[in-house]
C-alpha positions, 0 to 999 in steps of 0.5 A, a space after each residue: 472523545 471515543 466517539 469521535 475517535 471512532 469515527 474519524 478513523 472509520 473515515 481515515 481509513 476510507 479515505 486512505 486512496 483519496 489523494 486530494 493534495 495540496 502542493 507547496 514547493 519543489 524540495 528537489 529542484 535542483 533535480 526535479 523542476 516539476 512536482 512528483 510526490 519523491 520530490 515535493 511538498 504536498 498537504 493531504 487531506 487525509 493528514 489532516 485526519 491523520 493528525 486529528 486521530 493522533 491528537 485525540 489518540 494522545 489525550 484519551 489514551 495518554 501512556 497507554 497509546 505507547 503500552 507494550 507491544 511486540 517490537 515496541 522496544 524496537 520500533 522507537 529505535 528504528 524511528 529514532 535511526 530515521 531521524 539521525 539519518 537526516 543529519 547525513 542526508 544531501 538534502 536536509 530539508 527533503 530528508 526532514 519532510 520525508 521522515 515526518 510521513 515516517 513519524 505520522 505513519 508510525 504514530 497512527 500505526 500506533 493509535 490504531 492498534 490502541 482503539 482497537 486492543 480498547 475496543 473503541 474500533 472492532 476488527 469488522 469496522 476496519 473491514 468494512 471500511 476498507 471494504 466499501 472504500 476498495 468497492 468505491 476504487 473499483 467503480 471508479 476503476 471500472 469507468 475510468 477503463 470503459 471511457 479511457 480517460 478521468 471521470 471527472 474526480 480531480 477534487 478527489 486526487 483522481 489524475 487527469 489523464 487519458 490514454 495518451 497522456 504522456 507518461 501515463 501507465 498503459 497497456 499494449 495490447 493487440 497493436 492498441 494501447 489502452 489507459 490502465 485504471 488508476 482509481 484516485 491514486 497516482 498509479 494503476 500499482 497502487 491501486 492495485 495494491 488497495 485493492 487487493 487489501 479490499 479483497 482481503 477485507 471482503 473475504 473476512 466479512 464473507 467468513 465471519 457474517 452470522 449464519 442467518 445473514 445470506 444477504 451479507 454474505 451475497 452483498 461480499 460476493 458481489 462486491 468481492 466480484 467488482 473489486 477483482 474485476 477492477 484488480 484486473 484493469 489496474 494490469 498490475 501483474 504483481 497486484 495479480 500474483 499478490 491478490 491470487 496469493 491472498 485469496 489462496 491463503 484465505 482458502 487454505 486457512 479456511 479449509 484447515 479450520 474445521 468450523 469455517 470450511 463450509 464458508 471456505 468451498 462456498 467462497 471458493 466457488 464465489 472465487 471461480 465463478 468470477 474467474 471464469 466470468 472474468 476470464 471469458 469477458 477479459 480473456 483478450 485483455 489478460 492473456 497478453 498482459 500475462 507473461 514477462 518479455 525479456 527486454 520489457 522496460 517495466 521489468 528491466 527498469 526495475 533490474 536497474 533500480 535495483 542495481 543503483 540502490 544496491 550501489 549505492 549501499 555499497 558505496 554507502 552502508 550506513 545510509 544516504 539518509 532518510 528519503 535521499 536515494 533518488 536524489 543521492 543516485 542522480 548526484 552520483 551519475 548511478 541512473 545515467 550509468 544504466 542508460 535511464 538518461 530521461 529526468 521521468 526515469 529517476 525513480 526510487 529503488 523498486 524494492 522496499 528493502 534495498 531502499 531502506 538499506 539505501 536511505 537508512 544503511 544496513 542497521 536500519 533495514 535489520 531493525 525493520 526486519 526485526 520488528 517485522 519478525 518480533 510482531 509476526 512471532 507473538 501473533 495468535 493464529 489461532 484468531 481468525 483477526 489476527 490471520 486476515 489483519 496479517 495477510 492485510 500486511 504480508 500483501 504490502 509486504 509482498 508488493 514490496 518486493 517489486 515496488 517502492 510505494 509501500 514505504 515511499 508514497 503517500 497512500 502506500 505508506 499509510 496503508 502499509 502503517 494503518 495494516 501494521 496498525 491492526 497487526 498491533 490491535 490484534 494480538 493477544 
């Protein structure tokens, strides 16, 4: 059993940006005639794992998978909220499959910290797991940007799209307009978003391999190299402004920690070598892509989803119900209030916290908070684990700020549970 548990979370993790779904039915569609992931029934293969590991988890771990740990008394809470929401919700039905992505995140969340507090999975398995499975994105990444369409992936997850499918994720750059790299997720941000826990996962092999090991330490060099290089043709400028965090962060850890400071001015110049590589091969790519332009819709887009997740807390402080902004902000005429009259505009509030203050009402974002605040308070920083399985959940965090894919979808909600998963195995 504990071998088997292993290795299926091994390849659970791998597996986290393979999308290969199978769709059921339109919960929405009264709204959404067609399948978006906000609004329909999928199977993924990756739940099937999921739900593996959780069964197994159970029997070999029985009472202890549920011991305490900080925020444990808060957690169920926080769930149990989750579930009495659907009572309230406008779709019922939506409102229940949505939660059980919930219960299933938390649930792994809570069987990944249980193998690795027990030893049955190391801190250096799930980084290498996360490792090649970000190396794998970027290749794909890669070719998807140099042929500008799909490489042929489907059975993966990979979207069928070239550069001028409509609704596509692109970039206008220099009158052209080019296909941003997808991987086998839904979106270039998601992607990006991976990817960018990939370069954390890197950088700890970098920091951790033994002395004698140059050729580990080269093969994270090059593969920390790829993974940027596709985190820049994603051209998510959050996934940009998060990676760049999480390397500084890196570095300024490394730098302060006398015993790791010569891997820290040796990963530093791993970092600026492939900057500047990157920078003068893709300089005509990065620069335009860059900056903010009033107007831009990506970003005003953003402004209003805000404002209607906003509204709809004042209108609403307890809550719409689990998985209901989107469908409670059409009821209300809020997207049309902004002007976003196209049924593709209809997306979920681009900002974490105000989408669970929307769905779950203000005592569910507290508790969220509170948990959040519980587990980063009882985490020993003096542990070189515990440093980078926290950057793996501050990065989620911070993309959360500006994107709904962390809580919502289903790729960024099991990275986000698997990260605070290992936030839970790691503390002392």
């Amino acid at each position: 059993m504990k071998t088997l548990l292993r290795w299926f979370t091994l390849l659970f993790i791998f597996a986290l940006p393979i999308g290969a779904k199978k769709f059921v039915v339109v919960l929405l569609p009264q709204f959404f005639e067609n399948a978006r992931e906000f609004s329909s029934l999928f199977i993924y293969g990756t739940d099937i794992i999921a739900v593996l590991i959780i069964v197994f988890a159970v029997i070999h771990f029985r009472r202890t998978l549920f011991e305490e740990f900080a925020g444990s008394k808060i957690l169920p809470i926080f769930v149990g909220l989750a579930a009495v929401s659907i009572v309230g919700a406008a779709n019922y039905s939506y409102a229940a499959y949505v939660f059980g992505g919930l219960l299933m995140g938390v649930l792994i969340a809570l069987a990944v910290g249980a193998m690795l507090r027990t030893d049955t999975i190391r801190f250096r398995d799930v980084a290498i797991a996360i490792g090649f499975s970000a190396f794998f994105q970027a290749v794909v990444a890669l070719l998807q940007f140099y042929y500008q369409k799909s490489i042929g992936l489907w059975f993966l997850g990979e979207s069928v799209i070239t550069a001028t499918t409509p609704g596509v994720a692109r970039v206008l750059i220099g009158g052209e307009r080019y296909l941003r790299s997808y991987g086998t997720l839904p979106h270039a941000n998601i992607l990006a978003g991976f990817l960018v826990l990939g370069i954390i996962a890197i950088a700890y092999l970098f920091f951790t391999s033994a002395p004698e090991k140059k050729f580990a330490r080269m093969v994270s060099a090059a593969g920390f190299f790829i993974i940027l290089f596709a985190l820049i043709l994603t051209f998510s400028r959050s996934g940009w402004i998060v990676g760049g965090g999480s390397v500084a962060a890196i570095l300024a850890y490394g730098i302060i920690r006398k015993e790791l400071r010569a891997r820290a001015f040796r990963f530093l110049g791993v970092a600026l070598i492939s900057l500047l590589i990157l920078a003068y091969s893709l300089g005509w790519a990065i620069v335009p892509r860059a900056g903010f332009v009033k107007g831009e819709a990506s970003v005003d887009h953003r402004i209003f989803y805000n404002e209607i997740g906003l509204s709809l807390l004042e209108r609403h402080p307890l809550g719409v119900g689990e998985g209901n902004q989107v469908l409670q902000a059409v009821r209300e005429g809020l997207y049309l209030s902004k002007g976003l009259n196209e049924v593709w505009l209809w997306q979920p509030v681009h900002n974490i916290y105000i989408l669970i203050a929307s769905e779950l009402g203000i005592p569910g974002l507290l508790l969220f908070l509170l948990f959040l605040f519980v587990l980063f308070k009882e985490m020993e920083f003096k542990r070189t684990q515990a440093v980078f399985a926290s950057l793996l959940v501050i990065s989620l965090l911070a993309f959360g700020l500006v994107d709904h894919f962390p809580w919502d979808l289903h790729a960024g909600r099991l990275m986000f549970w698997v990260a605070l998963g290992i936030m839970m195995g790691e503390q002392v």
